[in-house]
C-alpha positions in Angstrom: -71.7 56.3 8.6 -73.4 53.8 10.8 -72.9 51.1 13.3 -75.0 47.9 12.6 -74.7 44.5 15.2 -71.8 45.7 15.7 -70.1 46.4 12.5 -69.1 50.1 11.5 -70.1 51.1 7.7 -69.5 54.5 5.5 -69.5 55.1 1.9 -65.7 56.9 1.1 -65.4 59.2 -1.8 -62.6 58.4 -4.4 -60.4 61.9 -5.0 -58.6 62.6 -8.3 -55.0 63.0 -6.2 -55.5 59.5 -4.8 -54.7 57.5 -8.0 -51.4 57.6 -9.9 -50.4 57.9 -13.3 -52.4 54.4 -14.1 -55.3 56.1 -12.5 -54.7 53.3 -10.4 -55.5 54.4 -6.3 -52.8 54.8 -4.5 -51.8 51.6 -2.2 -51.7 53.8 0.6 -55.1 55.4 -0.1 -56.6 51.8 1.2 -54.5 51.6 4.5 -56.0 55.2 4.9 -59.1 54.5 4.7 -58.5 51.1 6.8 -56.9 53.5 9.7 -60.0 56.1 9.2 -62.7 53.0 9.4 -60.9 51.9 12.9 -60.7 55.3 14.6 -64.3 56.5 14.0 -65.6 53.0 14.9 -63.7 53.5 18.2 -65.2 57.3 18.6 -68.4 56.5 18.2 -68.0 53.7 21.0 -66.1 56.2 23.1 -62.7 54.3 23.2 -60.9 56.9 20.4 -57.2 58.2 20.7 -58.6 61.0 21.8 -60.6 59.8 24.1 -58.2 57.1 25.6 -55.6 59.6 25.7 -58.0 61.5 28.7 -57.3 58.4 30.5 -53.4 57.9 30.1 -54.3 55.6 27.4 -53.7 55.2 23.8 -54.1 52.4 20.7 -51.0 51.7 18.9 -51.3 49.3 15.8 -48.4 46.7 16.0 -49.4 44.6 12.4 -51.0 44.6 9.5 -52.1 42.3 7.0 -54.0 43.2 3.8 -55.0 41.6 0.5 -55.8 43.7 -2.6 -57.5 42.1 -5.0 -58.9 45.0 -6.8 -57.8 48.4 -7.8 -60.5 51.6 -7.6 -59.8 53.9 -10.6 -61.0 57.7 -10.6 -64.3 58.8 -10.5 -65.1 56.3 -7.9 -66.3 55.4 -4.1 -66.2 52.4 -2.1 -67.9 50.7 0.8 -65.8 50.4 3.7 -66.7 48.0 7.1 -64.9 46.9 10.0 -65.5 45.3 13.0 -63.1 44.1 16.3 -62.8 40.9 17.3 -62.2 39.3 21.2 -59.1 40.0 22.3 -56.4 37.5 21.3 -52.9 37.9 23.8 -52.4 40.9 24.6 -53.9 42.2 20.9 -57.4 44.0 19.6 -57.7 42.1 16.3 -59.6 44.2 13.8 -61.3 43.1 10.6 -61.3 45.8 7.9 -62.8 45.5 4.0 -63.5 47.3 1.2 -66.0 46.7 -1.8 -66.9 48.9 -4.4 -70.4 50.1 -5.3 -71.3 47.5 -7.5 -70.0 44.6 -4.7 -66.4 43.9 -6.2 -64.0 43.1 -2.9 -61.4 45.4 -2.9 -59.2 44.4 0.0 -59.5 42.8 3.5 -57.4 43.3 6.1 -56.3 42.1 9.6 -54.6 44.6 12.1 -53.7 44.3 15.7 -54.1 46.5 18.1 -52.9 47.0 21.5 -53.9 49.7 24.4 -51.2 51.3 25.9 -50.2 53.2 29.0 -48.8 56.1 28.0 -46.7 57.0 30.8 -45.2 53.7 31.3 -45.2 52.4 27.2 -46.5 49.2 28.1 -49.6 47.0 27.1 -52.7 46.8 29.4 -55.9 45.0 28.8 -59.0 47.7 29.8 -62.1 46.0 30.8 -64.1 48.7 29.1 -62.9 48.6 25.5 -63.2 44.6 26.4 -66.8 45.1 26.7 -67.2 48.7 24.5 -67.6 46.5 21.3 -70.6 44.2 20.3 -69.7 40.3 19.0 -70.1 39.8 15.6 -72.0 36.8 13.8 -69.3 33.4 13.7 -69.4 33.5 9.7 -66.9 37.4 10.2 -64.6 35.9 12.6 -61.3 35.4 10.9 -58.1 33.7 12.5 -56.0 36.7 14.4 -53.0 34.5 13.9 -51.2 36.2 11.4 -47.8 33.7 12.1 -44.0 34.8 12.5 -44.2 38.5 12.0 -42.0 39.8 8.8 -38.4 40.4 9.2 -35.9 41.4 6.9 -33.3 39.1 5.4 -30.5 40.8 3.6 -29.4 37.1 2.0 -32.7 37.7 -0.2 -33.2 40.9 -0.1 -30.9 41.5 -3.7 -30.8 43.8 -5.7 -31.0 46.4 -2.5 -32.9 49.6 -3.0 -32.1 52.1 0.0 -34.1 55.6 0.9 -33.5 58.2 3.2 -36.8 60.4 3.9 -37.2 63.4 5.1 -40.0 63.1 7.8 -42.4 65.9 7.6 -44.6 68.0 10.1 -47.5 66.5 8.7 -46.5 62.5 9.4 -46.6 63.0 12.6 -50.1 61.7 14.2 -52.3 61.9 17.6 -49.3 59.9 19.5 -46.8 62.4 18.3 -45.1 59.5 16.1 -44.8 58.7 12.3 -48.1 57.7 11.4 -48.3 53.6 10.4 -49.3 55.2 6.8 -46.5 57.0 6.1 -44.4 53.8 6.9 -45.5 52.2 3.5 -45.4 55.1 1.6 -41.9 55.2 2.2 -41.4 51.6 1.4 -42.9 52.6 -2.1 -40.8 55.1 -2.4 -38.0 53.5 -2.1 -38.8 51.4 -5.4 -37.6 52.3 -9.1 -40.4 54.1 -11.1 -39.9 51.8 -13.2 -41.0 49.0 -11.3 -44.1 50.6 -10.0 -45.1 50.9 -13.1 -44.9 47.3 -13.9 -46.4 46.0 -11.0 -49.1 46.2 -8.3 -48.8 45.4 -4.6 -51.1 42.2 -4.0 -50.8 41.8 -0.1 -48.9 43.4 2.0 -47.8 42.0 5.8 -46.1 44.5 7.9 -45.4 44.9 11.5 -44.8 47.8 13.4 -41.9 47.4 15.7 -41.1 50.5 17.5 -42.1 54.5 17.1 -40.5 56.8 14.5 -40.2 60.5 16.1 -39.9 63.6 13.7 -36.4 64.4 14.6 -35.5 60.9 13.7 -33.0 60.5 10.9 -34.4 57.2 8.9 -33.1 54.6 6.2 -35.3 52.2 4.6 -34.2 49.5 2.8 -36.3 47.7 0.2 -34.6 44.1 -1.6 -35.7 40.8 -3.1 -37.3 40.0 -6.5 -40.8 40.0 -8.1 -43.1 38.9 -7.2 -41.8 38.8 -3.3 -40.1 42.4 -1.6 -38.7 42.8 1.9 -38.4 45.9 3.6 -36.9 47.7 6.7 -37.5 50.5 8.1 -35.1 51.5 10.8 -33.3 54.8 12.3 -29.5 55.7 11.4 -28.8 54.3 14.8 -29.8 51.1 14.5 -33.4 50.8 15.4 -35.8 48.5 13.5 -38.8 50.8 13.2 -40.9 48.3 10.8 -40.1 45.2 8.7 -42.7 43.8 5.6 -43.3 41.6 3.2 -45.1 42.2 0.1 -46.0 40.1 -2.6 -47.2 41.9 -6.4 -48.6 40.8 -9.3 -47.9 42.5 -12.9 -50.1 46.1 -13.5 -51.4 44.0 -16.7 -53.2 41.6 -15.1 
């Protein structure tokens, strides 16, 4: 792993358990490796959860957009890079792609990111994460404006697929919430077999819209019609914990 003018780069092994039955990887392999990319970045410049959380400070990711375009099969690796851009609102906007070893693009992302203040839950800008990351060359910036965030229509979102998860000890993350990962894993599962195995996820938009808690009792609801899904995660008392959007294209193609 390395940082070079400002962009953070590592090489990411491919494991057997990360594919499925296609040996297709696993959609929620990528975000992974998207969430890993962004947290060493931020270690190595000294602005980690970890390291925030010394301060009374932490980095919660409020949305997500990624594109897929390829799928890695197993034995494989890929090349992973990221890089932050200027601060847009009260966001971090974060670049984050993947190609494989021979240069195929895998998927590109855009997150946002907001610093927090743990004892009072709200967003702060922080001179020193303002100036902790190096500008990148014009020809990486990408627009941070990602549009309306997703939200869930019931109107469109038929047939209706609903899912009740058990949250385990090991979703839970640095902020003592339910990881962002976990979040689309259980939007997957909430999908017939079936369907997964007729079709890929080709982008994804999701957005984060309040934290899950392991003694939480959740219901996600998953509706619409190939090739365009909605989704809502929320808490049996009414709380929207994420909404999405994804879009898929047939496993043939």
């Amino acid at each position: 792993m390395k940082i070079v003018d400002g962009i953070y780069r590592n090489t990411i092994e491919l494991n057997s358990h990360d594919v499925d039955a296609f040996n297709a990887v696993h959609p929620a392999f990528y975000f992974r490796v998207m969430q890993e990319a962004a947290g060493m970045h931020a270690y190595l410049k000294q602005v980690s959860i970890p390291q925030l959380q010394l301060e009374g400070k932490t980095w919660v990711v409020t949305r997500t957009k990624m594109t897929i375009t390829h799928y890695l099969s197993w034995p494989n690796s890929l090349e992973v890079t990221t890089w932050p851009q200027t601060p847009w609102k009260f966001y971090y906007p974060r670049v984050c792609r993947a190609e494989s070893t021979t240069g195929e693009l895998l998927f590109e992302s855009m997150s946002h990111w907001v610093v927090m203040d743990v004892a009072k839950m709200r967003p702060i800008r922080d001179a020193v994460i303002n100036s902790s990351f190096e500008a990148v060359e014009s020809a990486l910036f990408r627009d941070p404006d990602l549009g309306n965030r997703s939200d869930f229509d019931a109107t469109v979102a038929s047939p209706l697929f609903t899912y009740t998860p058990k949250i385990n000890y090991s979703d839970v993350d640095l902020n003592q919430h339910v990881n962002n990962v976990v979040y689309l894993q259980w939007m997957l599962a909430s999908l017939p077999f079936a369907f997964r195995d007729e079709w890929l996820i080709a982008s994804i938009d999701i957005s984060y819209r309040a934290q899950a808690f392991r003694d939480d009792n959740i219901v996600v609801m998953t509706g619409g019609r190939a090739p365009t899904l909605y989704h809502k995660i929320e808490t049996k008392e009414g709380k929207i914990v994420a909404t999405a959007t994804t879009s898929w294209r047939p496993r043939t193609q």
